[in-house]
N, C-alpha and C positions, 0 to 999 in steps of 0.2 A: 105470547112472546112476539110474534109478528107486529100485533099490532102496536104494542111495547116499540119495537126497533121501530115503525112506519113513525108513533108518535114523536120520538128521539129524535129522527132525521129530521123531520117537519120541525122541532122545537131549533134545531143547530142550523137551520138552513132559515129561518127565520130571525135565529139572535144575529147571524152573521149580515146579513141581505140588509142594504141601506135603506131599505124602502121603509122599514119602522122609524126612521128619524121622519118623523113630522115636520113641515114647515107649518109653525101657526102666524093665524096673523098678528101676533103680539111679535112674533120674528120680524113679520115684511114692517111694521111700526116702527121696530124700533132699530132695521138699518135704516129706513127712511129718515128716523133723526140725526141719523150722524152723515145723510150727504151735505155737501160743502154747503148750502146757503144756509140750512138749518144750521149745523154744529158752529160754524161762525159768526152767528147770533151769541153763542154762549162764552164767546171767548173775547176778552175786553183786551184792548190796545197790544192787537199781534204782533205790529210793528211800526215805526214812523219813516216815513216817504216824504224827504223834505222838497219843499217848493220853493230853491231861494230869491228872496228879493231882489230886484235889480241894484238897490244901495249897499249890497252888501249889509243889512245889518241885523239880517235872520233870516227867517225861513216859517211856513204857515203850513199846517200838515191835516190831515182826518184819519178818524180813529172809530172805533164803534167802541162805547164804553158803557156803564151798565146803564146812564142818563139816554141812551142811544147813540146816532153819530153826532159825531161832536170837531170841531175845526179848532185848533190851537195855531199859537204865534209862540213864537220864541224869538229873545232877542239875544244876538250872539255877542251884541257889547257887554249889555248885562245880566244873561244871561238867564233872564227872565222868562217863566213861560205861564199863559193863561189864557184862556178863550178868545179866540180869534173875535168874538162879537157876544150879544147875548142872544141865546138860541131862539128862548122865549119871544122876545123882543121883535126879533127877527121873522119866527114865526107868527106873530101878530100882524105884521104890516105886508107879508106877505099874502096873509088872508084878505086883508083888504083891496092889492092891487088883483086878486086872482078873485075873487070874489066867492072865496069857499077856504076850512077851516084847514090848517097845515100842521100838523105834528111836528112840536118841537125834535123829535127823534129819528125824524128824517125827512129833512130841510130839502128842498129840492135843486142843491147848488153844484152846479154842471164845472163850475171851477171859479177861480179867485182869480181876477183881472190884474188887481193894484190894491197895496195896501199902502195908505197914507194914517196918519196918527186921528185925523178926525174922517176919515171916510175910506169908504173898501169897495172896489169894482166887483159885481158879481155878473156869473151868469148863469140865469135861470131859464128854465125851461124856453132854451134858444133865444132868450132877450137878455139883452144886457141893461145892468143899471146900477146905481150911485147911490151907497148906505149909508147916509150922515151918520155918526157916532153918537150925536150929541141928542138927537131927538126921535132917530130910527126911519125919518124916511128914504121915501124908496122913489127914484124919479129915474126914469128908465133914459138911456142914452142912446141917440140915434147917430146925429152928426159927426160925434167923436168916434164911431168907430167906422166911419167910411173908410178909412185909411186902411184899415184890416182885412183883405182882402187876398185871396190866393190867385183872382182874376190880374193882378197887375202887383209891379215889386218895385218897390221906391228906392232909387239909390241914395248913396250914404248921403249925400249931399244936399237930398232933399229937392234937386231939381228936376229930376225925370221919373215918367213911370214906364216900363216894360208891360207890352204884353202881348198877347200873340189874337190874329185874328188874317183871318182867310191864309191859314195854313203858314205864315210868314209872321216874324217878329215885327212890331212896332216900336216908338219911343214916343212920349209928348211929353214937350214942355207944363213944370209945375206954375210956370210965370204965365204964358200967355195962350198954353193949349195947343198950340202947335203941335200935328203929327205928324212922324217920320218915319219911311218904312225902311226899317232898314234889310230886310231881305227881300228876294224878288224871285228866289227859284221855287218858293213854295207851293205845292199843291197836295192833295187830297193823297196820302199814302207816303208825301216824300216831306215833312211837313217841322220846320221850323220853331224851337224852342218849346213845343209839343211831346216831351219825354212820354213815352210807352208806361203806363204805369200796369205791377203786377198783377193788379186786382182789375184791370179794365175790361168790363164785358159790354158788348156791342147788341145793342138789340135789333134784330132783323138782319136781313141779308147784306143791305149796302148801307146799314144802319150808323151814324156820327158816331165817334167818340168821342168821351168827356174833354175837355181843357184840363192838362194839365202842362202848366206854365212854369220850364223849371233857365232862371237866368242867375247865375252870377254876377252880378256888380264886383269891377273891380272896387279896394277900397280909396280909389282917388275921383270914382267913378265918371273914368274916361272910358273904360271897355267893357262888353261884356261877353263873360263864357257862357255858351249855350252850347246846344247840340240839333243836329238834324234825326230826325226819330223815321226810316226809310222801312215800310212797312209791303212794297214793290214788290217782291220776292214772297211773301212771308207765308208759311201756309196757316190755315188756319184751325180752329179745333171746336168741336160743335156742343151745343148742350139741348135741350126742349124741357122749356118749363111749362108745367103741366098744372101750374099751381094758382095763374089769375081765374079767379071767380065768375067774372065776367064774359072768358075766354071759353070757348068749346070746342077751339081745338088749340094745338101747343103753339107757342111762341116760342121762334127761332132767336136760339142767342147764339154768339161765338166769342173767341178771342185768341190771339195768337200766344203760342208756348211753343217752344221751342222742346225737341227732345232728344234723346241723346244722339249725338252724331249728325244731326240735321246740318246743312249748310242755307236750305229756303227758311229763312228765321230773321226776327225783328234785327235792322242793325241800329248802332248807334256810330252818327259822324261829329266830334265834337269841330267846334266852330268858337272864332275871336269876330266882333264886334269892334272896330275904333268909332266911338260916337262923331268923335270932331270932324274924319275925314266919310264916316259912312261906310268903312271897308271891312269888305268879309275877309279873312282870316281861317284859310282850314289848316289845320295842326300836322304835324307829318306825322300821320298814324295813321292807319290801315280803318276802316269799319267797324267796331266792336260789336260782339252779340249783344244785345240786350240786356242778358242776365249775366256778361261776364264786362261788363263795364269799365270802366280806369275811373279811378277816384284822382280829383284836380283841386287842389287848393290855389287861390291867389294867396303871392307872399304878403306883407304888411305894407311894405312901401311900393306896391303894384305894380314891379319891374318886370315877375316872373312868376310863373306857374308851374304849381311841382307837386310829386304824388307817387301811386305807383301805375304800372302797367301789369296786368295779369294776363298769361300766354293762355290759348283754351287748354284741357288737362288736366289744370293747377299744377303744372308741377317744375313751372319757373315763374319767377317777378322780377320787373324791371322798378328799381326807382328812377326816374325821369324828371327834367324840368323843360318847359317848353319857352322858347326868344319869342315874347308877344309882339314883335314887330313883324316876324316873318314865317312865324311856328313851326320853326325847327325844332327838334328835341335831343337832347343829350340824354343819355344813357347817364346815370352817376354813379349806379352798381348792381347787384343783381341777386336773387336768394334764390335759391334751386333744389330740389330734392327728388331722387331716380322713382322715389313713390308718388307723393304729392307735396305740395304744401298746401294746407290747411288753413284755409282763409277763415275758416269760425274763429279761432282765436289769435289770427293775425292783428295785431296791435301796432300804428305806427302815429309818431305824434314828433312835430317837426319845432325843432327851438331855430328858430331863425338867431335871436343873436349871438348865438356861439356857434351858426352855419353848420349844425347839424341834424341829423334828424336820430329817435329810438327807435327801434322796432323789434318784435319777436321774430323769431327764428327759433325751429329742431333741428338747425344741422347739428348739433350735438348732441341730441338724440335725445332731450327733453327740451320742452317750449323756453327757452332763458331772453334773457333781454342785453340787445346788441346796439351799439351807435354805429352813424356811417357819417363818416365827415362828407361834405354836401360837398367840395370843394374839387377835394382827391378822391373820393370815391374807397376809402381807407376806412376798412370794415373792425371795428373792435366789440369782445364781449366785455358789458360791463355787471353780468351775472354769471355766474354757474354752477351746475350742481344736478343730483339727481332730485327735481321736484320743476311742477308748471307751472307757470307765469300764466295766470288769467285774463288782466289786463292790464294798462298804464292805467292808472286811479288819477296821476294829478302830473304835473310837471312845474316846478319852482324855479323859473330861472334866475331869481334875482340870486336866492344860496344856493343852487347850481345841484338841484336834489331831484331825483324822480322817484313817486310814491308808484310802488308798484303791488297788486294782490295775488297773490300763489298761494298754490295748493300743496300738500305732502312735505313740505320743507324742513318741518320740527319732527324728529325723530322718536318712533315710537306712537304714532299718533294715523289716526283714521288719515288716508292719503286725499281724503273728496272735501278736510277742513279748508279751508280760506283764509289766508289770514296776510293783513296788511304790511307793508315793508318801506323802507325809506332808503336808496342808497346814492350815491353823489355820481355827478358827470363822467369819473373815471371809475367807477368800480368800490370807490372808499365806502366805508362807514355803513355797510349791509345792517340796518336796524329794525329788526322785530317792535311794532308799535300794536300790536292788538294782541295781545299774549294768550287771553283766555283762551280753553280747549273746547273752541268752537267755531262754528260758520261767520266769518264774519262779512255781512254785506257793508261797503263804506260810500258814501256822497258825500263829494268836497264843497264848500263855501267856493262862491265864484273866486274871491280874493286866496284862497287856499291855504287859511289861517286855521281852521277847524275842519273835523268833518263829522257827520255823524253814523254811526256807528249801531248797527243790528245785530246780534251776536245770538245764536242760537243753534242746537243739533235738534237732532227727530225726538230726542228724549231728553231736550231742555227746552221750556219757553225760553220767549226772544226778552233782552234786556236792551233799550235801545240808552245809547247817549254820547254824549257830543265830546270831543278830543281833540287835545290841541294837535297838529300835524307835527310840527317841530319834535315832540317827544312822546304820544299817543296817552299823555295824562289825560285821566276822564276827569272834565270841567262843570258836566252836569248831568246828572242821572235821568233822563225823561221819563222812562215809564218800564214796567215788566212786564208779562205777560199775565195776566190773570185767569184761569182755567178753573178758577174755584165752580163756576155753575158748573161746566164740563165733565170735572171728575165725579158729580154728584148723579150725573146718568152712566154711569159703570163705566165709562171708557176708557182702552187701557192703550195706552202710549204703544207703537208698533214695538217689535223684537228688531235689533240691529245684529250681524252678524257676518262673520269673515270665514270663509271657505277658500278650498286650491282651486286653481284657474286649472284648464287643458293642459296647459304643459308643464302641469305637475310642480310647480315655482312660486307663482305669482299669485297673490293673494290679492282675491273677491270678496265684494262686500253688497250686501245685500240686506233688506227688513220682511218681517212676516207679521203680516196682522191677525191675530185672534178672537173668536167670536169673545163677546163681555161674559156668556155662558159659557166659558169653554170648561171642559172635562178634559184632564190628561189622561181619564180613562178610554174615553171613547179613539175612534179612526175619523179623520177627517179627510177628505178629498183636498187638495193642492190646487189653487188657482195663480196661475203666471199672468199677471198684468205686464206685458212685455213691450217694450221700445229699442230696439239693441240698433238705430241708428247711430251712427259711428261719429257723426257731429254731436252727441247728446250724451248725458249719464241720467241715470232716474233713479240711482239711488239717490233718497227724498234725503238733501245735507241740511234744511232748516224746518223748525217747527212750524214756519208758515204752509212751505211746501203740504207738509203731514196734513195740515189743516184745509187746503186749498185742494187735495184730493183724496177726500177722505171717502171717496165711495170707495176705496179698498176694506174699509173699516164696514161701512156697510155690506157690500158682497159676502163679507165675514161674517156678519149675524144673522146670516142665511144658514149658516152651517156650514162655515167652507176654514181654508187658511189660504191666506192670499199672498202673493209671495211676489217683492222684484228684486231684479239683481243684475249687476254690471259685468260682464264676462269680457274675455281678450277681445278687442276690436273697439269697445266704447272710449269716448273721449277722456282728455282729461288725467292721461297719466303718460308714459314714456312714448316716445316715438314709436320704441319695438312692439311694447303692449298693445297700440292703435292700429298696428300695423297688419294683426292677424285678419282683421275684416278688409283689408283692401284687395277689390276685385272678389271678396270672397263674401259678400252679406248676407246667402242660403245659408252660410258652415255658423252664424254666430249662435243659434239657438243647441247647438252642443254641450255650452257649458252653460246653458241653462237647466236643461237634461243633469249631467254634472250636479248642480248646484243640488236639484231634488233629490236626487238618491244620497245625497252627501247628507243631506239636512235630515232624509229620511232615518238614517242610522244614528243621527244625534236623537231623536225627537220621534219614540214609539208610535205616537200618533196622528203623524200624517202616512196618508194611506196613495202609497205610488201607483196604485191599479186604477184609480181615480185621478185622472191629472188632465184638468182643464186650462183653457188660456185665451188672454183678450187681450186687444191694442187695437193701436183706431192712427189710421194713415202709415207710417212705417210700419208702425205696432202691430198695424191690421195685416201688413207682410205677414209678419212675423206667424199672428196666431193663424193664418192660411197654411203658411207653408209647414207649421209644426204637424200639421195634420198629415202633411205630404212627404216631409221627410222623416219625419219618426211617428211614424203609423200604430206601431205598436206601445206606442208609450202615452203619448198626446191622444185622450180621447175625445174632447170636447173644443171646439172654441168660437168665439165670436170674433168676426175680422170684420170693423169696421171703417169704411173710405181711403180702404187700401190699395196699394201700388204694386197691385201684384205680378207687374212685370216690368223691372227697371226701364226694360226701350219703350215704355210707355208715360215715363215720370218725365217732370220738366226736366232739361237735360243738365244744370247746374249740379245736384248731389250726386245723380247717378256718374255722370263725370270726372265728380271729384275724388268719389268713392267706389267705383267699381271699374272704372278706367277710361280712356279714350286715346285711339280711334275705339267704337262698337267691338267686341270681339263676342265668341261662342261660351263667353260664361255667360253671358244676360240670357243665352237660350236656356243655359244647363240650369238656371237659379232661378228661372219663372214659374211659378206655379200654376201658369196657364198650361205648361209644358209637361208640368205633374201630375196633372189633374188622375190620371191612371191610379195611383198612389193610396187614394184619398178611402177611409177605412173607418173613420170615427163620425163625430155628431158637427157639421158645421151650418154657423147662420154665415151667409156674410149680410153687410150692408154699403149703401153708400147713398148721398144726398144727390137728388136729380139734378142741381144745378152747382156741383162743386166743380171752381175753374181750380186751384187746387190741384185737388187729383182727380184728374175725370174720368165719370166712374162707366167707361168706356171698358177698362181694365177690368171690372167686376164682373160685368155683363161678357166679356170674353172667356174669364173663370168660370161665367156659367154655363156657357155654351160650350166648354170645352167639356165642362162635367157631366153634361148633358149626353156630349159622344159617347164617353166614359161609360154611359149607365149607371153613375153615379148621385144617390140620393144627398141630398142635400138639401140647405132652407135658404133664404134670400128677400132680404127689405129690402125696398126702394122709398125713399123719402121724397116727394117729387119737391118740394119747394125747399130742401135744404142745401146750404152750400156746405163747406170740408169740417165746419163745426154744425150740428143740432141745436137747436135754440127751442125754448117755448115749451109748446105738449108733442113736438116731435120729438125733442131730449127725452121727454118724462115718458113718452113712447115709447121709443127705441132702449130708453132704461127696466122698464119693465120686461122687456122683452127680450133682455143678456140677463138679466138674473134669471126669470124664467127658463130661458136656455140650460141656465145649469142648474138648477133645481130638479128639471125633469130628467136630462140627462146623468149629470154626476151624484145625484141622491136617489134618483127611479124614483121620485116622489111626484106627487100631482102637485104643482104650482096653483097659485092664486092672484087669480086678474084681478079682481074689484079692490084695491087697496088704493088709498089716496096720496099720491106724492106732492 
């Protein structure tokens, strides 16, 4: 009998224990086929992305179809569509100039220059050249593209070039070369029409930065807006790449970011140019940070300059124009909110001839669309309602219409749809032009006669085609999506689904991917791919999305169920909804928490004792800190090139989303801070040279865990920056499934698979 019960125990303590779920390598195969580059081989014309012509009279697009990629024309007078060229043809004479054989199936074309009826500009493999139609050759162009240059900016007139050199703006004449300097205080850190770009790293210690040359021409091109880029102050922020071959030991890199609360930070001084007399022109504005800049448009007949003014915060805006004679500035009105306002979906687009401008605004407590007479500064809504305004799509001044896209408007319906709208300069005539119950992406014809139209959910292909604007009649059907290879390797479209938000009211929406094996007899472990930045939603609204990250789908055929989901705080729906994550970004994974036990009780077989989690930069927050603040729930996760301590993010999100001045929540919501906490299975990672997020932050996480006596795992990429590229992606991919294979299955994982 003893050994009766010994045997029993052992047989129920064995059905139970994950560790009999084998991973074979027919598993690790065949997630491999469903990440993004593969599965998107099997899926023919996902979507069209028009490229319109300068004549207005279509548009030229690429597609992957089952002939391979393939380039179309469409013409929007008659409405014609068919092969941008012959592929064949094309691949022929490209063999010849390159001197080796080119597959019609994927043509090596970097983009479409010009298209003329007997000839087409290409650019291949960083040369440019001229496709005669008529007989296929190929004669490469040098001369004609001197002009194309980001080192110097031609004004409208054609008579001068800009450009900057010894720290200070230039001008020469197009007639007889003649240079003109027109600035004179420039030097090395204080430096003249030299805009700070985001991406700019510095190699070595006193090492140059790149030219970037940023001038406005007016359009009568008398003057030009620049800016002084004052870098005096700035502190700076370090990296060592570890990664030249040739090197043995590391190369100092830096560049300047600003973070949150800083005042020694890049500023920006904008500046007027008059060519005729030579005179500088500083604007009466204060120095702006860098990263919180003022946007300046010249008007049409080059009298005035106008835009807005962003306070640091975010949580007022000035609309401003500035007297380009003397750069004074008038105030013309102001948007304000005791939270923020939210500059991701701020939308503002100016009609000069009826001297006013649109913009979004949540003062009333969802994003709607408001005019401000330029004049009076007499602020009107010319939308309202409970639903968001994503952005201005088009503006018609001639019939006095603006094409606007929002979300949640039609009642009854998934609140993350999009769908396009038409209403007139005072509020008339609110017209629904994209009806179907679905995501619709829209791009307008420059002349804003048609637009073309991508309509698609997670659980529909995309139907793309073109629509007159006037009334959203479809004028031609382009293409569907075809999924026919697709479905024929088991794939099964995610699970869509709507659960209660925290405060017990508001309804979340969220997908779950299932392995193509799955059993609803079996338990499956719960994997959260999280993102819960508050500028962002990731519940996937189009089939592309689904397709473009589909390693959810593969994680799944590991033996998992993978699960995202938008909770109080994320973009995208009412003021109040957005509003649970301000100052608060540690509290958002609660009702992700929430969302699994909810989901658990619909659905036997996810197993809540098993709950893993990944994200990569916010996301990589996210799955750190789940480990930290709900210890007993979250066992597992990978945190990828994350920010795991707001006062060490560039200071623009953290600011806008967690507050400013600095207070003692960035302390209480760090997970450098938690590290004590920490209870379950973590990798983190992050790439040695990401300016991004610098993984400054990781490496503090580690050393704090370290105190802690806290086990933990930990990649270092040395030659990556905030995204993985190459066999360090297919590296670091190996090695988050791996993560949870061993960990949320107790299974032995398997390296040698081929990705």
């Amino acid at each position: 009998m003893r050994i009766i019960l010994l045997l029993f125990i052992a047989g129920l303590i064995i059905s139970c224990n994950p560790s009999t779920n084998k991973v074979s390598i027919d598993d690790y195969n065949r997630a491999v086929s469903f990440l993004p580059d593969n599965l998107s081989e099997l899926v023919y014309h996902l979507d069209v992305r028009p490229n319109w012509l300068d004549d207005s009279t279509g548009f030229w697009y690429e597609t992957n179809t089952a002939k391979g990629n393939t380039f179309y024309h469409i013409n929007t007078n008659t409405f014609e569509s068919k092969e941008l060229f012959d592929h064949t043809r094309l691949a022929d004479s490209l063999g010849l100039i390159f001197d080796d054989k080119v597959d019609r199936s994927k043509l090596p074309v970097e983009d479409i220059l010009y298209v003329n009826t007997d000839s087409i500009g290409l650019l291949i493999k960083g040369r440019h050249f001229n496709l005669r139609l008529t007989n296929y050759d190929l004669s490469e162009l040098t001369s004609e593209m001197e002009e194309i240059s980001q080192d110097k900016i031609i004004s409208p007139d054609g008579k001068w070039e800009a450009y900057f050199k010894d720290y200070n703006l230039f001008i020469r004449s197009k007639a007889n070369g003649k240079e003109i300097q027109l600035s004179r205080k420039g030097e090395k850190g204080f430096e003249y029409s030299n805009y700070y770009g985001w991406g700019d790293v510095i190699r070595g210690e006193n090492g140059e930065r790149k030219n970037n040359l940023w001038v406005e021409w007016s359009p009568d091109s008398k003057k030009i807006l620049t800016s002084i880029t004052d870098l005096r102050s700035a502190n700076k922020m370090y990296l060592l790449d570890w990664s030249i071959d040739s090197l043995y030991r590391p190369d100092l890199l830096y560049y300047y970011r600003a973070s949150p609360g800083d005042t020694d930070i890049v500023y920006s001084i904008p500046v007027l140019f008059d060519i005729q007399t030579r005179k500088e022109i500083r604007l009466d504005i204060p120095p702006q940070p860098h990263f919180n800049s003022m946007f300046l448009q010249w008007s049409e007949n080059s009298n005035n300059l106008y835009g807005i003014y962003r306070y640091r915060g975010y949580k007022k805006l000035d609309f401003i124009e500035f007297n380009i004679n003397n750069g004074q500035k008038r105030v013309v009105g102001s948007d304000q909110n005791n939270i923020n306002v939210d500059m991701m979906y701020f939308a503002f687009e100016m009609s000069e001839k009826y001297n006013h401008a649109f913009f979004t605004s949540e003062r009333s407590g969802w994003n709607q669309l408001y005019k401000i007479n330029w004049k009076t500064g007499e602020i009107t809504a010319i939308t309202s309602g409970a639903y968001f305004i994503t952005d201005i799509s088009y503006i018609d001044e001639e019939s006095q219409v603006v094409y606007y896209s929002a979300m949640g408007k039609e009642p009854d319906e998934n609140p993350y749809l999009q769908k396009l709208y038409s209403v007139g300069f005072k509020g008339e005539n609110d017209l629904l032009l994209t009806p179907e119950t679905s995501f619709h992406s829209v791009d307008f014809s420059s002349d804003g006669k048609v637009f073309v139209d991508n309509f698609s959910r997670l659980d529909q292909p995309t139907k793309s085609v073109i629509r007159k604007s006037s009334s959203g009649e479809i004028v031609l059907e382009i293409s569907e999506t075809d999924i026919t290879e697709l479905i024929k390797t088991g794939w099964n479209m995610p699970k869509s689904f709507k659960i209660t938000g925290r405060d017990d009211i508001s309804d979340i929406y969220g997908a779950l991917w299932t392995p193509t094996n799955f059993r609803a007899s079996e338990n499956y472990p719960i994997i959260d791919h999280s993102y819960t930045g508050p500028h962002y939603s990731i519940y996937p609204k189009t089939f592309s999305s689904v397709i473009w990250n589909s390693e959810r789908q593969s994680i799944a055929e590991l033996g998992f169920v993978v699960m995202v989901v938008d909770g109080l705080g994320s973009a995208m729906r009412s003021k109040e909804f957005h509003n649970w994550s301000y100052g608060k970004l540690g509290y958002n994974l609660e009702g992700h928490v929430s969302a699994i036990r909810q989901l658990s009780k619909q659905y036997a077989w996810i197993d809540t004792t098993r709950v893993g989690i990944y994200g990569h930069s916010a996301g990589g927050y996210d799955a750190a800190h789940a480990l930290l603040q709900y210890p007993d729930f979250y066992k597992v996760a990978v945190a990828s090139s994350a920010d795991h301590d707001h006062r060490m993010e560039k200071a623009w999100w953290p600011e806008m989303y967690m507050g400013w001045p600095v207070d003692s929540q960035y302390h209480q919501q760090s997970n450098i801070t938690m590290a004590r906490n920490l209870k379950g299975k973590l990798l983190i990672t992050h790439g040695g040279i990401d300016e991004n997020v610098n993984p400054s932050a990781t490496f503090k996480l580690a050393d704090a865990l370290i105190k802690e006596d806290k086990q933990f795992d930990m990649l270092i990429l040395p030659s990556q920056r905030h995204g993985y590229r190459g066999v360090h992606r297919e590296y670091f991919t190996k090695r988050k499934w791996n993560y949870f294979v061993e960990h949320l299955l107790y299974t032995e994982p398997i390296w040698d698979f081929e990705l």
